[in-house]
PyMOL Python script that loads the backbone (N, CA, C, O; Angstrom):
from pymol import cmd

cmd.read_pdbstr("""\
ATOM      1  N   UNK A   1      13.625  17.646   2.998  1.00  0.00           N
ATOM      2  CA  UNK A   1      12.502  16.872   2.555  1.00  0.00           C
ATOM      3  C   UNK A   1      11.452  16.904   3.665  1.00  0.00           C
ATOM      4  O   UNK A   1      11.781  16.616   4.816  1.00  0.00           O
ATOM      5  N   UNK A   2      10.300  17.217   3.381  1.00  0.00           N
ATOM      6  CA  UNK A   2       9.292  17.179   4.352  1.00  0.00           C
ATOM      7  C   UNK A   2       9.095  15.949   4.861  1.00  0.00           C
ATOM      8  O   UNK A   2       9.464  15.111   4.039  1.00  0.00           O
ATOM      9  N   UNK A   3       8.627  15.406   5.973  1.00  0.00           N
ATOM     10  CA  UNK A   3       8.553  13.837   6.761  1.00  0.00           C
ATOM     11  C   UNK A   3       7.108  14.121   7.006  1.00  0.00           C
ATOM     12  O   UNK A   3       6.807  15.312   7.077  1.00  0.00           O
ATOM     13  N   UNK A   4       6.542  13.591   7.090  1.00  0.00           N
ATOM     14  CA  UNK A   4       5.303  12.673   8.253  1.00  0.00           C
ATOM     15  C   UNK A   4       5.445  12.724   9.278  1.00  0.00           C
ATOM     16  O   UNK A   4       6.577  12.246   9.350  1.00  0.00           O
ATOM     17  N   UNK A   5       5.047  13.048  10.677  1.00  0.00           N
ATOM     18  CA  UNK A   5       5.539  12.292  11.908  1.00  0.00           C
ATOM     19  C   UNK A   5       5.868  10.723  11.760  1.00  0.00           C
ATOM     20  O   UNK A   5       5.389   9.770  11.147  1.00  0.00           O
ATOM     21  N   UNK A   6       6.875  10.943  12.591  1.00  0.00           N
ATOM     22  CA  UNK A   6       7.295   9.664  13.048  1.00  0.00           C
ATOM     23  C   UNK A   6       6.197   8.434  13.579  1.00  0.00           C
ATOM     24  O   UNK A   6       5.374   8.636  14.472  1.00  0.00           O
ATOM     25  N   UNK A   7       6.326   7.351  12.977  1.00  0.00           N
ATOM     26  CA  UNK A   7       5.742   6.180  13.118  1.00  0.00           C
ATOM     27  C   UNK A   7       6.264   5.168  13.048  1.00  0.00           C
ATOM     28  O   UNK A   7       7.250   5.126  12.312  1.00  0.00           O
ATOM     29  N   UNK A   8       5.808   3.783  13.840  1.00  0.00           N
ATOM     30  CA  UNK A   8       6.884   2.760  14.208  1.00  0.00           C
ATOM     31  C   UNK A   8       6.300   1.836  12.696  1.00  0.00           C
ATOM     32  O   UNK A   8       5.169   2.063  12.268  1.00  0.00           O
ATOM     33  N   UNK A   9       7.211   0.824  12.014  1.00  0.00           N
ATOM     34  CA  UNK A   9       7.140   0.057  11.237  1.00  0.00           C
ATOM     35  C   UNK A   9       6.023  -0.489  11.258  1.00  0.00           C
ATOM     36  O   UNK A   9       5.418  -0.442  10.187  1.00  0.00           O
ATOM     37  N   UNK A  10       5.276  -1.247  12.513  1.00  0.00           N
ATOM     38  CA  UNK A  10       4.306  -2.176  12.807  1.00  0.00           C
ATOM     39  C   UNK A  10       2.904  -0.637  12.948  1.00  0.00           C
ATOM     40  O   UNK A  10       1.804  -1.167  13.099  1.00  0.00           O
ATOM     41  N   UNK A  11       2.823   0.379  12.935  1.00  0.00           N
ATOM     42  CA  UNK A  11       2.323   0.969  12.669  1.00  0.00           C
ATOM     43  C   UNK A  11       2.098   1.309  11.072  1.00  0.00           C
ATOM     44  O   UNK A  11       0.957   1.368  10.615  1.00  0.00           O
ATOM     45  N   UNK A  12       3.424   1.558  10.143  1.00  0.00           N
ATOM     46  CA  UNK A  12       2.986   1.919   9.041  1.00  0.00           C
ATOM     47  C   UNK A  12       2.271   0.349   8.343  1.00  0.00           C
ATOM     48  O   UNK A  12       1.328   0.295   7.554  1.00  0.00           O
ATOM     49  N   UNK A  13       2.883  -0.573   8.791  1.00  0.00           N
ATOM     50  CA  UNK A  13       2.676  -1.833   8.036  1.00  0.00           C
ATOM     51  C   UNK A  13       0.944  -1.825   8.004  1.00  0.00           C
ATOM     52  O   UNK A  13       0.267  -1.841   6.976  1.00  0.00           O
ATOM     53  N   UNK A  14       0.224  -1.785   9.959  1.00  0.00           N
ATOM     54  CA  UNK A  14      -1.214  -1.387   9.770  1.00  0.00           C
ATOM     55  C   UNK A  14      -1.505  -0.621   8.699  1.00  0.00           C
ATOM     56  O   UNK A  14      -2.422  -1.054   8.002  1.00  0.00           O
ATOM     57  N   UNK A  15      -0.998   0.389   8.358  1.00  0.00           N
ATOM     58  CA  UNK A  15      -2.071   1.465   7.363  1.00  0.00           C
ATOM     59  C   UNK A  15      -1.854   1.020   6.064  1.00  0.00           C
ATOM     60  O   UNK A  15      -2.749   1.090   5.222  1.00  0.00           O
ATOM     61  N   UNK A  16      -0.847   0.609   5.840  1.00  0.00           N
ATOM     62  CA  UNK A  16      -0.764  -0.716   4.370  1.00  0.00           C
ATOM     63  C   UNK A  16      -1.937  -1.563   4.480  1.00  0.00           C
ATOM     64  O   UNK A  16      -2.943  -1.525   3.771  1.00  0.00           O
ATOM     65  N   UNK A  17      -1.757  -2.110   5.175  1.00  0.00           N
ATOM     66  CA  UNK A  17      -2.734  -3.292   5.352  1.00  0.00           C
ATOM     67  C   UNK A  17      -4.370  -2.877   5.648  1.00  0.00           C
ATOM     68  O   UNK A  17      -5.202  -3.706   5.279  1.00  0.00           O
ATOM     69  N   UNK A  18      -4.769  -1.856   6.180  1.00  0.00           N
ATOM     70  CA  UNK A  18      -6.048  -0.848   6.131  1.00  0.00           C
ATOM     71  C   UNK A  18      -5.778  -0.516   4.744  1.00  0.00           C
ATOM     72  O   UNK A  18      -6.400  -1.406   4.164  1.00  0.00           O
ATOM     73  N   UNK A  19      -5.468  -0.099   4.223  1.00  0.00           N
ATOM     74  CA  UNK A  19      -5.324   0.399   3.109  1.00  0.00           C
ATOM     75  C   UNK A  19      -5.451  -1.079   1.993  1.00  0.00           C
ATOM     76  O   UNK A  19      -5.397  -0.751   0.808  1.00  0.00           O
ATOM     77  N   UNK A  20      -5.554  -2.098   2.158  1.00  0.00           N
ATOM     78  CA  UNK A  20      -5.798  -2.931   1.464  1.00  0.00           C
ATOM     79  C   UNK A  20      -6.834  -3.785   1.776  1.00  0.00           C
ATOM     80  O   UNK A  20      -7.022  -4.788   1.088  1.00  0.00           O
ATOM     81  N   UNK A  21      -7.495  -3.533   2.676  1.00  0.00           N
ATOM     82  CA  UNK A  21      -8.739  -4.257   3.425  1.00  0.00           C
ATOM     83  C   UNK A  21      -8.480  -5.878   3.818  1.00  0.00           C
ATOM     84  O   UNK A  21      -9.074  -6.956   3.788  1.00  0.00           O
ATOM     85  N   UNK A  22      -7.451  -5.422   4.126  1.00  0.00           N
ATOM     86  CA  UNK A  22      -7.230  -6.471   5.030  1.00  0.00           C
ATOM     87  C   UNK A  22      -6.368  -6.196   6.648  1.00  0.00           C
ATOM     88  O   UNK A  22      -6.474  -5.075   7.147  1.00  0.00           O
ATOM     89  N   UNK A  23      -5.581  -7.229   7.348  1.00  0.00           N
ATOM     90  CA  UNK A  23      -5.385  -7.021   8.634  1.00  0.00           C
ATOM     91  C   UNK A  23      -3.516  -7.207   8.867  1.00  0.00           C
ATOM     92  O   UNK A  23      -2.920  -7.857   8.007  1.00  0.00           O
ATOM     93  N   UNK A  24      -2.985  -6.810   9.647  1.00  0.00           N
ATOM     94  CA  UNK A  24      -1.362  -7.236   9.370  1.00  0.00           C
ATOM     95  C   UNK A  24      -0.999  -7.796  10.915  1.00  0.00           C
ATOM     96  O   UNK A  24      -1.788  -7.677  11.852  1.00  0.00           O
ATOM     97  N   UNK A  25      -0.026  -8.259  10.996  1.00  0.00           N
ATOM     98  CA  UNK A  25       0.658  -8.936  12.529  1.00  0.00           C
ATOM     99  C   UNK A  25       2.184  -8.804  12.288  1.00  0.00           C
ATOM    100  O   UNK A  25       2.748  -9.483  11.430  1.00  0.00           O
ATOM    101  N   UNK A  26       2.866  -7.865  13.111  1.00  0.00           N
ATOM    102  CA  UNK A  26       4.551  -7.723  12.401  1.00  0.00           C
ATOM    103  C   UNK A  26       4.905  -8.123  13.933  1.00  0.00           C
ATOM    104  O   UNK A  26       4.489  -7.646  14.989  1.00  0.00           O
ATOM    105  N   UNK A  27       6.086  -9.468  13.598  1.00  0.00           N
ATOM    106  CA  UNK A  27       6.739  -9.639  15.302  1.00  0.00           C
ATOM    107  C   UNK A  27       8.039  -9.619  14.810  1.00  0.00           C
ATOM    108  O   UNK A  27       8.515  -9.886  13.706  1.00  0.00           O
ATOM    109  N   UNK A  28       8.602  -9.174  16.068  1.00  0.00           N
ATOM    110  CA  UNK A  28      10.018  -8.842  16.035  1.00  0.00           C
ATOM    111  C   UNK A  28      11.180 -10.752  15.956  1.00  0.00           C
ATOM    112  O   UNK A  28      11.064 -11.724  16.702  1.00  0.00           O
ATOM    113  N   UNK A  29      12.028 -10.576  14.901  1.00  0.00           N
ATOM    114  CA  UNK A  29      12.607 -11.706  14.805  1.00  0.00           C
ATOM    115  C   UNK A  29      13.565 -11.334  15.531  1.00  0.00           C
ATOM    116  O   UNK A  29      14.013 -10.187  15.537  1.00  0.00           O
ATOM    117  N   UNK A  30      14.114 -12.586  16.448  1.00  0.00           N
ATOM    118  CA  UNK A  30      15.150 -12.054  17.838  1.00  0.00           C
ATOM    119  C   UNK A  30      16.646 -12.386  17.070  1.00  0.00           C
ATOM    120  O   UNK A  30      16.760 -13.065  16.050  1.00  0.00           O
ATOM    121  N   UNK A  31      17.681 -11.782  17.766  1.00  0.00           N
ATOM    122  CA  UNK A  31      18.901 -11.534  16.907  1.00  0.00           C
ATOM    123  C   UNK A  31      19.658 -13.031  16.809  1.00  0.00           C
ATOM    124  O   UNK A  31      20.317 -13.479  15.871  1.00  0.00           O
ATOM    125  N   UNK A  32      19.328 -13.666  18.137  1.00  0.00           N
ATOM    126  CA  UNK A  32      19.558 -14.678  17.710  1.00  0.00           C
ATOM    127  C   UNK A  32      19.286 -15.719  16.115  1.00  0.00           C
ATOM    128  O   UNK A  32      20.148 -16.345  15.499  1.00  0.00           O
ATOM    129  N   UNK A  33      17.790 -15.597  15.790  1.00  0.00           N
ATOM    130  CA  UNK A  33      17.316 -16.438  14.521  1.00  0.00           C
ATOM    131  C   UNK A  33      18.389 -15.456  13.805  1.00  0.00           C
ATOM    132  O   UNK A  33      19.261 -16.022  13.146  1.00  0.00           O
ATOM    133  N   UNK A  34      18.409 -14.166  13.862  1.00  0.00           N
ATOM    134  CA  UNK A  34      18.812 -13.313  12.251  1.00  0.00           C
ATOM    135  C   UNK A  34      20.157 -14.219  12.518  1.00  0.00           C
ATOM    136  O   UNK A  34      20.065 -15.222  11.811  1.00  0.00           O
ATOM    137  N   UNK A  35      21.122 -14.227  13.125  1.00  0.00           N
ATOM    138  CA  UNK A  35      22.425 -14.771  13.642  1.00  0.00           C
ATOM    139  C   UNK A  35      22.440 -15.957  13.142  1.00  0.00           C
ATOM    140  O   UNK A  35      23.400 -16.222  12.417  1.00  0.00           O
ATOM    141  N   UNK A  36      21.512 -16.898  13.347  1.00  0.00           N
ATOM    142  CA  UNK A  36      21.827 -18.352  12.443  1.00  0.00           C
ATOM    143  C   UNK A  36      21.348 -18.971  11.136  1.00  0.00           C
ATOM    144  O   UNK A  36      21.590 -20.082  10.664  1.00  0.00           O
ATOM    145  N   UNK A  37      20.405 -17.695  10.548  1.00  0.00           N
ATOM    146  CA  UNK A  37      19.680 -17.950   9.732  1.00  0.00           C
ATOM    147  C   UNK A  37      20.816 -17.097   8.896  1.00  0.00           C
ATOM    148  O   UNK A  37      21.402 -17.743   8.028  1.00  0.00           O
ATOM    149  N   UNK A  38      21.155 -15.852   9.047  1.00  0.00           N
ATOM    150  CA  UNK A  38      22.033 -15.545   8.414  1.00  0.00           C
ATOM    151  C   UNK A  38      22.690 -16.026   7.334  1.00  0.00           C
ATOM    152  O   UNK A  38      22.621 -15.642   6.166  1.00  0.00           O
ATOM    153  N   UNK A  39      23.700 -17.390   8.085  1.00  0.00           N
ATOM    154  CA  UNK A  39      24.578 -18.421   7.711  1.00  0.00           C
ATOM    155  C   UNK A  39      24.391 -18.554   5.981  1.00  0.00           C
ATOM    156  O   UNK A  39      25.255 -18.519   5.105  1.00  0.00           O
ATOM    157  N   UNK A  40      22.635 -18.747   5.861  1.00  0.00           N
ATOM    158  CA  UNK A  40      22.186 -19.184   4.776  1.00  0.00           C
ATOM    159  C   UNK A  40      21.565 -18.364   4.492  1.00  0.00           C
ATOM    160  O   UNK A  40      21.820 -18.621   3.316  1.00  0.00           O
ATOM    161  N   UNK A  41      20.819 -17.396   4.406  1.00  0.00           N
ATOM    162  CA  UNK A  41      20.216 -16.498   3.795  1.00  0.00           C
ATOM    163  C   UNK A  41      20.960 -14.759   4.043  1.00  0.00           C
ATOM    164  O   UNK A  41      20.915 -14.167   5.121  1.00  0.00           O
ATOM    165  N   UNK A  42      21.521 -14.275   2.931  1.00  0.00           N
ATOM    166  CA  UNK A  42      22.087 -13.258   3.043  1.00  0.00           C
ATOM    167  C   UNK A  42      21.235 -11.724   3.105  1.00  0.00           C
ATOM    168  O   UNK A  42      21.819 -10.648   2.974  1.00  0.00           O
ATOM    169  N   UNK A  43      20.487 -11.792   3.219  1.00  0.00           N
ATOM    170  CA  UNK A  43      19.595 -10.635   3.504  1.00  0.00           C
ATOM    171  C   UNK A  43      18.839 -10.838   5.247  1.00  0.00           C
ATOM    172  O   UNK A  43      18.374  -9.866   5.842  1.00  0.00           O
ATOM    173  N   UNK A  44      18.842 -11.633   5.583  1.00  0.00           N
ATOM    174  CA  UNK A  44      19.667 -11.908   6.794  1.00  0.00           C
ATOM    175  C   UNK A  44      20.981 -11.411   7.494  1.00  0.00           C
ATOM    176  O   UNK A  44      21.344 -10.789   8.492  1.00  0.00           O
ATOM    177  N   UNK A  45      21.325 -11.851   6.732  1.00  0.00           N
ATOM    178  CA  UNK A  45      22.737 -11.456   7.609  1.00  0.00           C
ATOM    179  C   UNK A  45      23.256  -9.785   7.369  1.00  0.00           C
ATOM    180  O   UNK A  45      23.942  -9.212   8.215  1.00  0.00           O
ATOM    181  N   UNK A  46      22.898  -9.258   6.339  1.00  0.00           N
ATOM    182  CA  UNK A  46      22.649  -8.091   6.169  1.00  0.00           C
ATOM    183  C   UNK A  46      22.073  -7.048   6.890  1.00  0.00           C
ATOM    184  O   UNK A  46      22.373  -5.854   6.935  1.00  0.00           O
ATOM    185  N   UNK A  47      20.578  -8.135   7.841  1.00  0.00           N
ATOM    186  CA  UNK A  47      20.114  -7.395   8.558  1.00  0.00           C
ATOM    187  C   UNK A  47      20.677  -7.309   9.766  1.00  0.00           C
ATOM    188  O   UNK A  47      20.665  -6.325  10.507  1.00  0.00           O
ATOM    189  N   UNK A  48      21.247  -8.511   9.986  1.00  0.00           N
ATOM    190  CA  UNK A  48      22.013  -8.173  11.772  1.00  0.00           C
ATOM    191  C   UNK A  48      22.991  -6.563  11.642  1.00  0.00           C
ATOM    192  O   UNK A  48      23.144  -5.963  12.706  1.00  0.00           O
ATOM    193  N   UNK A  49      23.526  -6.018  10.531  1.00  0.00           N
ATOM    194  CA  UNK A  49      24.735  -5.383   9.897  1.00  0.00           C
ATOM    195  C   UNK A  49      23.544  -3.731  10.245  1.00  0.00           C
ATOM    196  O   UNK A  49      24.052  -2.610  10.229  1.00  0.00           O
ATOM    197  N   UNK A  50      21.967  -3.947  10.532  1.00  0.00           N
ATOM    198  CA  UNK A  50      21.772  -2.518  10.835  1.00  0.00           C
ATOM    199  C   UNK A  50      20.799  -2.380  11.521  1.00  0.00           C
ATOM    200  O   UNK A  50      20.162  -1.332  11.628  1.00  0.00           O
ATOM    201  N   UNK A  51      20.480  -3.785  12.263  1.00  0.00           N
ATOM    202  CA  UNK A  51      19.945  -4.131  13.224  1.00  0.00           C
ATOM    203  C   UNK A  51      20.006  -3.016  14.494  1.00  0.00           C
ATOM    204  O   UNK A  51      19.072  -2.982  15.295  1.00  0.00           O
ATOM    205  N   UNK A  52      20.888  -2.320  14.596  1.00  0.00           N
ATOM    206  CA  UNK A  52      21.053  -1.343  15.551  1.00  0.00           C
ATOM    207  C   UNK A  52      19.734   0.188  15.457  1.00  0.00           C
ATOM    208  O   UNK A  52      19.319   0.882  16.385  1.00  0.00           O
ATOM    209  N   UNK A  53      19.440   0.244  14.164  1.00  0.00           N
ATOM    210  CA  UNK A  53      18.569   1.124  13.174  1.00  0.00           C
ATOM    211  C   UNK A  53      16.697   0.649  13.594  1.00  0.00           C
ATOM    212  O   UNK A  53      15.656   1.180  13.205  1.00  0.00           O
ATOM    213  N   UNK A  54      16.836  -0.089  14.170  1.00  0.00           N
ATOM    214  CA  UNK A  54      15.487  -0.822  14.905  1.00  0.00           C
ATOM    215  C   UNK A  54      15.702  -0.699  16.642  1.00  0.00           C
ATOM    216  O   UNK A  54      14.843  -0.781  17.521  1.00  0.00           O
ATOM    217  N   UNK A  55      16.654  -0.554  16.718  1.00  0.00           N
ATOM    218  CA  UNK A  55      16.360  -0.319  18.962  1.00  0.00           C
ATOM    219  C   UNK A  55      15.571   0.824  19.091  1.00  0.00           C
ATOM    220  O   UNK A  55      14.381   0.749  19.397  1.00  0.00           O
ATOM    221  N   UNK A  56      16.026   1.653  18.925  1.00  0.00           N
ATOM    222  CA  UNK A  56      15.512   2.942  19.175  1.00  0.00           C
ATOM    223  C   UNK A  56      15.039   3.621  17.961  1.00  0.00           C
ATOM    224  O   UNK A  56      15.446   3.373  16.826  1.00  0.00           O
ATOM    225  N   UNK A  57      13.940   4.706  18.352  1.00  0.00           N
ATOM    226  CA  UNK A  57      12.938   5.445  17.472  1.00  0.00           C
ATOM    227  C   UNK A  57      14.415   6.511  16.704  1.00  0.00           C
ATOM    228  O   UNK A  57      15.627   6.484  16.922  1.00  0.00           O
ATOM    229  N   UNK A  58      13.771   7.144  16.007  1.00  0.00           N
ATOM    230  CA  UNK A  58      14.839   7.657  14.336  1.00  0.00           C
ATOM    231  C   UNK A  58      14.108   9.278  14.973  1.00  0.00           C
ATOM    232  O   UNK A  58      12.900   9.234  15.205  1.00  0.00           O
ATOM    233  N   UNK A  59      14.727  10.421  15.191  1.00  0.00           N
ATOM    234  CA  UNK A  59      14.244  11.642  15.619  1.00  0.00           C
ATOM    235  C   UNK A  59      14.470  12.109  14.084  1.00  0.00           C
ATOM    236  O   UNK A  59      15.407  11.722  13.385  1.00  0.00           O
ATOM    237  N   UNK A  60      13.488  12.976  13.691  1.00  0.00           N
ATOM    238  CA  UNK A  60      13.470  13.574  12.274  1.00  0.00           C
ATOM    239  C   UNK A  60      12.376  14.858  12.069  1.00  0.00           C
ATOM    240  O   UNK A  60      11.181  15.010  11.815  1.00  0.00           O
ATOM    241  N   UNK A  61      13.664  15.736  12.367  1.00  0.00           N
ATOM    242  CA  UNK A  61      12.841  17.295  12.011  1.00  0.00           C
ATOM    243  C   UNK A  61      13.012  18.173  10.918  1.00  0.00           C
ATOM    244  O   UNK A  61      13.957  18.952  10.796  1.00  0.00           O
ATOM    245  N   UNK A  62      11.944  18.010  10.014  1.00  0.00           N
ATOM    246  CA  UNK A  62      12.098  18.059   8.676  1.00  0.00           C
ATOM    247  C   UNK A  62      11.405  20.160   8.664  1.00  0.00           C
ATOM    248  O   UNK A  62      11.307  20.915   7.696  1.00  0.00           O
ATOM    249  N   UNK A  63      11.130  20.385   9.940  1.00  0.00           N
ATOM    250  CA  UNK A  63      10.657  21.719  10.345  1.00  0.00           C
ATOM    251  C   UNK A  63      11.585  23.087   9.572  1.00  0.00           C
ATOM    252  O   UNK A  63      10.967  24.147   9.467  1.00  0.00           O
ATOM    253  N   UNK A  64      12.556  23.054   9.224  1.00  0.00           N
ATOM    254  CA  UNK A  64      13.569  24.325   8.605  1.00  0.00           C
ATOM    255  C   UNK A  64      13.484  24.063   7.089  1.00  0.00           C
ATOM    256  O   UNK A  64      13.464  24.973   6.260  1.00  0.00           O
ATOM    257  N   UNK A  65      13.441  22.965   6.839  1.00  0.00           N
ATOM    258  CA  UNK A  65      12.796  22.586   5.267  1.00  0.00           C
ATOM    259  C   UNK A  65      11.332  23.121   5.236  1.00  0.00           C
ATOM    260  O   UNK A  65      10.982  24.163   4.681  1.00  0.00           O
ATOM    261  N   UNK A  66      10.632  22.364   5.828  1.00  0.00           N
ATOM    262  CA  UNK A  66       8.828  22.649   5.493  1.00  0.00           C
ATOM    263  C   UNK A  66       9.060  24.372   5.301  1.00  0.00           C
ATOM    264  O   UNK A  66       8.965  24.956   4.221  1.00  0.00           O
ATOM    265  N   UNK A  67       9.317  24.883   6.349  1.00  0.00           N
ATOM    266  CA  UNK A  67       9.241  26.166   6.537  1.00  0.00           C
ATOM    267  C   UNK A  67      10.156  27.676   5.280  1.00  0.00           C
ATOM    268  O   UNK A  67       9.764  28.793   4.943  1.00  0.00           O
ATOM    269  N   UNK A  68      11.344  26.938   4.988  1.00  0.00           N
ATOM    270  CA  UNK A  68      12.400  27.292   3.870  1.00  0.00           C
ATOM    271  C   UNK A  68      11.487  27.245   2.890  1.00  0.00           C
ATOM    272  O   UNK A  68      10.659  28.155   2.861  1.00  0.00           O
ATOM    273  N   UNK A  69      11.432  26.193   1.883  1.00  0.00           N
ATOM    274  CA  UNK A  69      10.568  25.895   0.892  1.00  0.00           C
ATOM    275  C   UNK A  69       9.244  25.694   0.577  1.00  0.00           C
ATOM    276  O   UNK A  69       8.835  25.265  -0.502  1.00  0.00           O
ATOM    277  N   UNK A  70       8.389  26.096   1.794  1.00  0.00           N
ATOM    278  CA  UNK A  70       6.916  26.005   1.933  1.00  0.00           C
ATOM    279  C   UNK A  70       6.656  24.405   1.851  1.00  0.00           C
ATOM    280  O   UNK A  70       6.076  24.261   0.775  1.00  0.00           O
ATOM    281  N   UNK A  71       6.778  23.342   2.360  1.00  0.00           N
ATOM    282  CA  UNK A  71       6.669  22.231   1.951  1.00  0.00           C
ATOM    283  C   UNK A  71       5.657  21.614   2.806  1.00  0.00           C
ATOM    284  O   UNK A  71       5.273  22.069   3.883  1.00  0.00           O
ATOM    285  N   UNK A  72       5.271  20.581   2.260  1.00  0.00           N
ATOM    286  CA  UNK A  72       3.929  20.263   3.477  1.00  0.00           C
ATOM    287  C   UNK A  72       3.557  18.814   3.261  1.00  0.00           C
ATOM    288  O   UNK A  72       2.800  18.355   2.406  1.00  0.00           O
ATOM    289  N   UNK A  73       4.396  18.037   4.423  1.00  0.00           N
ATOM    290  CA  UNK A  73       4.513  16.103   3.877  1.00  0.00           C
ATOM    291  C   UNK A  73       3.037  15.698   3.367  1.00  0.00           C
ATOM    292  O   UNK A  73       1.988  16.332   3.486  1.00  0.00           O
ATOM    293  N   UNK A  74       3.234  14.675   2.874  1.00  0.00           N
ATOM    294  CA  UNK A  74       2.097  13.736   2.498  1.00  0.00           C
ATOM    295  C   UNK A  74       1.338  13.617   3.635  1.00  0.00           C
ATOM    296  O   UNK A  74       1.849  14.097   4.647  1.00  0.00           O
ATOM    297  N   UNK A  75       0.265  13.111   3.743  1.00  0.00           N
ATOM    298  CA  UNK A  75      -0.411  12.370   5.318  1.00  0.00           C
ATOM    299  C   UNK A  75       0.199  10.737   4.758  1.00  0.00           C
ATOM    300  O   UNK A  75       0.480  10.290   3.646  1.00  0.00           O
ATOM    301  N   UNK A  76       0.217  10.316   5.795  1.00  0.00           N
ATOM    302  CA  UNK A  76       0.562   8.974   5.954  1.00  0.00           C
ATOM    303  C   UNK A  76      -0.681   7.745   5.500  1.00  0.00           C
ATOM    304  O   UNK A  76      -0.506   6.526   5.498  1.00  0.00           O
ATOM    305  N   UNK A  77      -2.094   8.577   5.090  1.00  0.00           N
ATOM    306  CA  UNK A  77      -2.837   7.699   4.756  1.00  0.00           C
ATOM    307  C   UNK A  77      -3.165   7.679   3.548  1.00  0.00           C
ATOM    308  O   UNK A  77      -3.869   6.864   2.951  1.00  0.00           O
ATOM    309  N   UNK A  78      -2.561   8.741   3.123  1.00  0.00           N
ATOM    310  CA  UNK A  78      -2.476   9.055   1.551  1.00  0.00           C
ATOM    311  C   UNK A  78      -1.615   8.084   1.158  1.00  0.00           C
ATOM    312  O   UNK A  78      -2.067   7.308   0.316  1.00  0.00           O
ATOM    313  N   UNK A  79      -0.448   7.898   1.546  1.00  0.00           N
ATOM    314  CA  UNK A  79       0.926   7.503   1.707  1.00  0.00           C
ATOM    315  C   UNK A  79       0.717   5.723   1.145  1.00  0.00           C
ATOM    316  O   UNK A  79       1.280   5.021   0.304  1.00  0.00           O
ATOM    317  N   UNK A  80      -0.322   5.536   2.064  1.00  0.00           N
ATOM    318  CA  UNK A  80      -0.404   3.956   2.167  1.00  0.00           C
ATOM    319  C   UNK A  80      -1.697   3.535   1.148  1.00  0.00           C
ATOM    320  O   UNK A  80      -1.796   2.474   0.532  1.00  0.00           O
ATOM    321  N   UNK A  81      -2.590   4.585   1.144  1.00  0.00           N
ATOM    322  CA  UNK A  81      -3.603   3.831  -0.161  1.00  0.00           C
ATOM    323  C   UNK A  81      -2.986   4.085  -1.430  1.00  0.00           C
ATOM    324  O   UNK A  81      -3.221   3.200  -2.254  1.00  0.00           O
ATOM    325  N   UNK A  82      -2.072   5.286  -1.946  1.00  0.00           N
ATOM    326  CA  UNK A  82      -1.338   5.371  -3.226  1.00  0.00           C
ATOM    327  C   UNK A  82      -0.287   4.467  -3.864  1.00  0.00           C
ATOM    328  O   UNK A  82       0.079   4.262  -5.022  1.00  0.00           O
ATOM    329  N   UNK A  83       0.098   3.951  -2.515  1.00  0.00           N
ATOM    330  CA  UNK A  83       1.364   2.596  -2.686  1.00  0.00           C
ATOM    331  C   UNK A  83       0.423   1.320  -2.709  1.00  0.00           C
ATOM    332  O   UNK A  83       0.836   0.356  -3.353  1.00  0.00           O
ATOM    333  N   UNK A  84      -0.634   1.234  -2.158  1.00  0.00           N
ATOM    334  CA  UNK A  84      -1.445  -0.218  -2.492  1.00  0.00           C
ATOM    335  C   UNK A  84      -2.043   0.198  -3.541  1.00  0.00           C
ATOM    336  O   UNK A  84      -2.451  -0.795  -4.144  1.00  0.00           O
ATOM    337  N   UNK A  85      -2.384   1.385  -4.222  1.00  0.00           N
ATOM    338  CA  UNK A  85      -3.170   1.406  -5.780  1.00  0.00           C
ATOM    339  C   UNK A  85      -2.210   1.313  -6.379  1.00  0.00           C
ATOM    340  O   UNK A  85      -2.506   0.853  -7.482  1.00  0.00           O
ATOM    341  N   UNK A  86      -0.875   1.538  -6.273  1.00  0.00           N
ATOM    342  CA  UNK A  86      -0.329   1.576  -7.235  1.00  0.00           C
ATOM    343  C   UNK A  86       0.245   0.215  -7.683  1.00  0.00           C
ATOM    344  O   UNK A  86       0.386   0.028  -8.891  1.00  0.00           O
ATOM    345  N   UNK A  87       0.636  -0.894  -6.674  1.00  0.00           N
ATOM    346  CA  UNK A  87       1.111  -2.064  -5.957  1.00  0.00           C
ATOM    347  C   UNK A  87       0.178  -2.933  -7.352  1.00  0.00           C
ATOM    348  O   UNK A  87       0.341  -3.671  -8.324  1.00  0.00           O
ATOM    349  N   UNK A  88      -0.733  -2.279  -6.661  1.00  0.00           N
ATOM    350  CA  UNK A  88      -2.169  -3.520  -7.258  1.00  0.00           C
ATOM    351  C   UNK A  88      -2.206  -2.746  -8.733  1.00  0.00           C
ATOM    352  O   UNK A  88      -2.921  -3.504  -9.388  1.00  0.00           O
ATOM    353  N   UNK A  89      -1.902  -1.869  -9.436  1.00  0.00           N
ATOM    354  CA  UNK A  89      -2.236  -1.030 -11.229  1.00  0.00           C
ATOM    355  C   UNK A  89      -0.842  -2.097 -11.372  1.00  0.00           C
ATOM    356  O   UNK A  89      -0.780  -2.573 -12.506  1.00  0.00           O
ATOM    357  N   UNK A  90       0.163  -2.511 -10.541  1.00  0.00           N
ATOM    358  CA  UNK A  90       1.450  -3.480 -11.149  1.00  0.00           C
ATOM    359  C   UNK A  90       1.314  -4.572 -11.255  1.00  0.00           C
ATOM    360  O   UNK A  90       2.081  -5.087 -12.069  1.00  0.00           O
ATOM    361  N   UNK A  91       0.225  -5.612 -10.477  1.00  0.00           N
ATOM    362  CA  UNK A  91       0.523  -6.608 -10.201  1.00  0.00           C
ATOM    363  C   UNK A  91      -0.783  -6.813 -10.953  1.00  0.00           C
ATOM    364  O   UNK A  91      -1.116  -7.980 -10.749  1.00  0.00           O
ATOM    365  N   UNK A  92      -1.456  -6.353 -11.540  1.00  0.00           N
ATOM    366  CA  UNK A  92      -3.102  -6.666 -12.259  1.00  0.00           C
ATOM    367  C   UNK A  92      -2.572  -6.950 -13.626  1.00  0.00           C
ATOM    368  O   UNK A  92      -3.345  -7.235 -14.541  1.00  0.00           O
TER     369      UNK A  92
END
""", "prot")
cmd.dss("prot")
cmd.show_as("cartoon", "prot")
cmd.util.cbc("prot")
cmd.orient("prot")
């Protein structure tokens, strides 16, 4: 499958949020809250379970594909105004 370069969450979340004309702020919830909030909310506690999947950046070389099948990713700003038009053709 062709990828995008790599980009951090609080990066793609910006181009969502450019992409909707408005502004975003993503802060990291510390493992502690996920840990007691957990208790009671199970998507929470779910998240401590891959919490490991957020330390470090995700390496992804989609280069022997692109090149095999001629493939050629989306841009990432395409990416984010097609998911807010489409977001907003659902929610209208």
């Amino acid at each position: 499958m062709p990828s995008a370069p790599a980009i951090s969450q609080r990066d793609f979340v910006g181009l969502l949020a450019n992409a909707a004309g408005t502004t975003s702020k993503v802060t990291p919830m510390p493992s502690c809250v996920l840990k007691v909030l957990g208790v009671v909310v199970p998507v929470l506690r779910e998240m401590r379970e891959v919490e490991y999947q957020f330390a470090k950046p995700f390496v992804v070389d989609a280069s022997e594909t692109e090149e095999t099948f001629e493939l050629k990713p989306t841009e990432l700003d395409t990416v984010a105004a097609e998911t807010v038009a489409w977001w907003r053709a659902r929610t209208a």
